[in-house]
C-alpha angles and dihedrals in degrees: 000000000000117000132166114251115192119212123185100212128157095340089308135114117226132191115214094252085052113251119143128229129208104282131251098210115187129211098241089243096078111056144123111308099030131133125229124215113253127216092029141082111263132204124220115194160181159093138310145136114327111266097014126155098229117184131195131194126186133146097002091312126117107200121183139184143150135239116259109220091287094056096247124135153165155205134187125212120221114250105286127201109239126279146204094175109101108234131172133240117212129202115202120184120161111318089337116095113188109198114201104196132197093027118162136184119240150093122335119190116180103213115193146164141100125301111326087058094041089054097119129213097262115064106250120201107292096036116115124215121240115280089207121056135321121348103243094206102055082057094048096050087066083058123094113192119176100182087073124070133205131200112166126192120234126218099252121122116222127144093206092064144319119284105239138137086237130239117346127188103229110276139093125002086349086066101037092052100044131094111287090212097043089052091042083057103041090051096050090047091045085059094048109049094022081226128130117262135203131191123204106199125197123153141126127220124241083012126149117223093242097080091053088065124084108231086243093060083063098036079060102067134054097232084078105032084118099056084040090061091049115105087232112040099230117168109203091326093319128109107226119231119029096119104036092050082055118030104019113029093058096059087064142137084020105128128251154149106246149291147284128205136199122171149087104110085114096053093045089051085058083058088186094069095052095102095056091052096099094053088049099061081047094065087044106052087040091057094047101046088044089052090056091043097231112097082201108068113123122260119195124187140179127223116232126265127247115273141163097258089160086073102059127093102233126161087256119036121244129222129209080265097057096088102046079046093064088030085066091055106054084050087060087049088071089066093082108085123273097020138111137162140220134222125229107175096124090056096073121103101160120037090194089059115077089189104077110197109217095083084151088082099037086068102035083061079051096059090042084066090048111049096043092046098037112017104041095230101156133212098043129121117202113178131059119242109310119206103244106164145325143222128198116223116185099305096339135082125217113215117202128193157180119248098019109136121137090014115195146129128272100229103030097257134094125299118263148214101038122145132198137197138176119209099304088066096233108148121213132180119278137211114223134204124189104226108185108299095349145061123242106205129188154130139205093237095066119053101166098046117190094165152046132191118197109196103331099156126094088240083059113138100137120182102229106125137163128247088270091053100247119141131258114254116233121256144165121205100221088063126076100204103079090055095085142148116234 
């Protein structure tokens, strides 16, 4: 008796007497396991035969469409409510029939950076354990969670697709190998919201932030209209591209909520680009958001940690200022729409590690960010204190700032790392006094003060913190950059 079986193999369809139909090939994005964004339209894609019907069902919903003369196509669901429940997707296209099972509805952030988001949850070779308490993530691997789901991106380059095992629920070798800080965030924001969450994770260790830009995302703003006009499109000695094209463009147009990002070490190591940082965010965040198709989704940073940067060996040499150089950038940076950015000075045991362990709480500030910008959860504050103005009164100056509530100190004593000047511009060392929701700074070696510097040295992990124990973002008041609204 003759009957039709289906195999799914190498991206063709089979039938059981093995003749082969035309082919209903995916993008690896969109897989079994995966998690689809709710609230929002959502495109389902691929390829086939020139000129095919192809049909998709899923949750209730019957989408078709027909192959332009490439064989691409596409469909678009209509916005979903979140959902636990696994349900399948299914792809028809003449006699194949491709079935995508365990599917849920819920939230989808692409992280990604260099090394200190690629840290994965299970400590590789180089990373170092926490120094205070219990490793979260030693605990966690033991943890299955199914209602949050993991793709991570492989380094591989490839303009057809990203290499991946596809889309895993959180548990196992999926787990161990993802990025600590994008699990940390998907699962505080999975016990916030009780909705399903899923990470799409893409970085590349050691990498600059130039290759993670399309040329075009440069060619677009004026900051770079030199290196446009240039035969061969170089920013500050880097080709743009190579990752994105890889690793990042053909995730698109998956939705999504938004992006983190965790990277810069690289750029700060060049000392010399740290100026055109800022720009440079700018080009980023512009390209992605274009690719998607929506110039509001969120972008979340973090700004790099302290290190002993004095003590590379780097083709220009640092100083002490370097970092809070680049640091101000990346503030600046904030100002584009829809982004913020986190600190993570207190989370530093070691100044000659770049990697800080404590990527639990990278992500869980993350998710601060998230769930108060996004999400509407109220009460909670998500940045430490912000420099927002000063006033000089007699020898002393009067720093006021956002987010300052409950302002203390982590360990009981006074807050460090504070600098004053007067007008020659020679910084001494302060003394500081939290006085109610300010700081009163000041030094008997300068009578006449005109600025203030709050943690601006590479060794700087200062112990002014919020009610809510967040840390204190570094500033400098001769500059007007750190006075911004978020």
């Amino acid at each position: 008796m003759f009957f039709k079986k289906y195999v799914w193999l190498t991206g063709l369809f089979f039938l059981g007497s093995g003749a082969l139909f035309a082919q209903v090939k995916l993008p690896k994005v969109i897989g079994s396991n995966m998690v689809l964004q709710r609230s929002e339209f959502v495109p389902i894609w691929g390829w086939t035969k020139a000129g095919k019907a192809v049909k998709v069902k899923f949750g209730g919903q019957i989408k078709t469409a027909t192959a332009d003369t490439g064989g691409y196509w596409k469909v678009t669901l209509n916005p979903m409510p979140a959902n636990s429940k696994p349900q399948d997707l299914t792809i028809t296209s003449d006699t194949s029939i491709l079935k995508l099972t365990n599917i849920l509805v819920g939230e989808v952030w692409l992280c990604s950076g260099q090394s200190n988001m690629e840290y994965t949850m299970k400590l590789n070779r180089g990373y170092a354990k926490p120094a205070k308490g219990v490793d979260s993530a030693e605990l966690e691997l033991a943890v299955a969670n199914p209602a949050i789901r993991l793709f991570k991106v492989e380094k591989k380059l490839s303009l057809a697709d990203v290499t991946t095992t596809g889309w895993n629920e959180s548990r196992g070798e999926a787990l161990e190998q993802i990025s600590a800080a994008g699990y940390y965030f998907a699962k505080n924001l999975q016990a916030k919201l009780k909705v399903p969450v899923g990470i799409i994770s893409s970085s590349w260790g050691g990498s600059r932030i130039e290759p993670w830009t399309p040329a075009s995302g440069y060619a677009a703003l004026p900051a770079f209209a030199k290196e446009a006009a240039q035969p061969k499109m170089m920013i500050d000695s880097m080709a743009p591209g190579k990752y994105y094209e890889s690793m990042i463009k053909p995730l698109a147009p998956f939705a999504l909520r938004g992006f983190l990002w965790y990277q810069g070490e690289s750029n700060a190591m060049l000392n010399e680009l740290g100026m055109r940082y800022a720009d440079k965010m700018q080009a980023l965040v512009d390209s992605w958001r274009k690719q998607w198709g929506n110039a509001k989704l969120p972008f979340y940073s973090v700004l790099i940690a302290p290190y002993y940067y004095t003590k590379r060996k780097d083709k220009l040499p640092h100083t002490p200022q370097t970092l809070p150089a680049f640091w101000e950038q990346q503030v600046q940076s904030a100002h584009i729409p829809h982004t913020a950015f986190i600190t993570v000075t207190d989370l530093v045991d070691n100044l000659a590690d770049i990697h800080p362990p404590y990527k639990w709480e990278v992500g869980r500030r993350l998710a601060l960010v998230a769930l108060a910008k996004d999400y509407g959860v109220k009460n909670i504050t998500y940045s430490g204190p912000a420099y927002q103005r000063m006033q000089v009164k007699d020898n002393k100056v009067v720093l006021y700032f956002t987010d300052a509530n409950g302002l203390k100190t982590n360990d009981g004593q006074a807050p460090t790392f504070f600098t004053i000047a007067g007008a020659d511009g020679n910084f001494v060392d302060a003394q500081a006094e939290i006085s109610g929701n300010t700081i009163i700074v000041s030094s008997p070696a300068v009578t006449k003060p005109t600025q203030v510097r709050f943690a601006w040295t590479e060794i700087a992990r200062p112990n002014l913190v919020n009610g809510a124990g967040l840390p204190a973002v570094p500033f400098r008041t001769d500059s007007l950059v750190w006075s911004y609204k978020k």
